[in-house]
N, C-alpha and C positions, 0 to 999 in steps of 0.2 A: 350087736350081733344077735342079741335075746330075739329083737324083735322080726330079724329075718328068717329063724330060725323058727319062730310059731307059727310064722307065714306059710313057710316050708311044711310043716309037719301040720299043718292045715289043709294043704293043699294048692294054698294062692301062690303067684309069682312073684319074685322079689321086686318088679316094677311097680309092684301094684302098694307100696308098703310105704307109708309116709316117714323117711326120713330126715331129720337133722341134717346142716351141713358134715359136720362132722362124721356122723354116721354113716355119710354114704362115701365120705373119702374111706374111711375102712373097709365100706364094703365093697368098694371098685379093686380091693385087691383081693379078693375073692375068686374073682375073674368069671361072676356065672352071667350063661350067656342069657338067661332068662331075666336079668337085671337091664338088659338093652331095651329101649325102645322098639318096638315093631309098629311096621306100616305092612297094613294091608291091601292089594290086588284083587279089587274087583272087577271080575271079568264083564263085562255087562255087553245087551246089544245097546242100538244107539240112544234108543229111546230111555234106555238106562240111565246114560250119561246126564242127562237133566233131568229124568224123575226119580223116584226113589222105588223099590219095592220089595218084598218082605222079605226076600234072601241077602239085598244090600245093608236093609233095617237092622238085621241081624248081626250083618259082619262093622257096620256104624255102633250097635252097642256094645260088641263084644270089644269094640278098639278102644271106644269113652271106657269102658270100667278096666281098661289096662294103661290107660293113658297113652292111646298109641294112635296110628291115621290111619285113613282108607283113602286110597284114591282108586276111582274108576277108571276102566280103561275099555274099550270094545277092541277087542283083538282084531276083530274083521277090518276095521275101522284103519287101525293101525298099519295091516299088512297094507290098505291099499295106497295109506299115505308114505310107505316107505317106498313105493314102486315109482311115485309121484318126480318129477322135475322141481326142483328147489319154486324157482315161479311158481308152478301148479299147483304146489302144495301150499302155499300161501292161501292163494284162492278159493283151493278145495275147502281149507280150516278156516276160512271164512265163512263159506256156503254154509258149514257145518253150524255154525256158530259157535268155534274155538280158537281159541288165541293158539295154543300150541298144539301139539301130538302128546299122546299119555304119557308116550317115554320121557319128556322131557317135565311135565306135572310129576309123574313118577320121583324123578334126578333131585326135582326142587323139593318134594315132601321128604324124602331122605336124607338130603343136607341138614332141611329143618328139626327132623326130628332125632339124629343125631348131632346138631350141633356141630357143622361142618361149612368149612368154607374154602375157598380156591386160593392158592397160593399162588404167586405168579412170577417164576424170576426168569431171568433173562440175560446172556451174554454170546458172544461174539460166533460163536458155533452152531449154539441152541436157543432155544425158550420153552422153558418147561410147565408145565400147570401141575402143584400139586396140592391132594386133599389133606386139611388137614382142622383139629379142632378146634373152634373158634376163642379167641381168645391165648392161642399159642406164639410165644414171645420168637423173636428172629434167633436170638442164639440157641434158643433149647432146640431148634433144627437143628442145628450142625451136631448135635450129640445123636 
């Protein structure tokens, strides 16, 4: 706890603070939310999307010294691929030269960077998908 604590009264974030296994089981009962991973939203036009420049540079450093992501995203981009027909937006994100839409780059850097994955069960009524963190055994669900 020493060492979160001079973190703290330094100014840095507790994400940013190398700790020990152990240390950081204690300190996950702390519950602070500046101990989470963060991903950053960068708004970019498209030309963004594949080159870099000095405002993304920025939010790319600021995330490597917290140990967190940036993913880009053109907003403009996005509204017009949600207006798209499933077919068309395939082709559109082609033309484009992208596999997917940001939302879904976005969905995947957040899994990642918390440590998340899809739970998938299934019976006669329903099937449900739900999130949960990786490495979570079947029974500790049912608690």
């Amino acid at each position: 706890m020493q060492k979160l604590k001079e973190a703290l009264d330094a100014g840095s974030l507790p994400r940013t603070v190398d700790l020990t296994d152990d240390e950081r089981v204690a300190a996950r009962e702390l519950f602070l939310i500046t101990a989470k991973a963060t991903v950053y939203v960068a708004n970019v036009d498209e030309a963004g999307l594949k080159e870099s420049n000095e405002w993304v540079a920025a939010v790319e450093k600021r995330a490597a010294e917290e140990h967190g992501q940036v993913v880009r995203i053109c907003g403009a981009l996005e509204s017009e691929i949600a207006l798209l027909e499933p077919a068309e937006r395939d082709e559109f994100l082609a033309e484009m030269g992208l596999k997917e839409p940001g939302l879904n780059r976005l969905i995947h850097s957040a899994y990642l960077c918390w440590d998340l994955i899809t739970y998938f069960t299934a019976g006669v009524q329903e099937v449900r998908a739900w999130t949960i963190k990786r490495g979570t055994k079947a029974p500790e669900l049912l608690v």
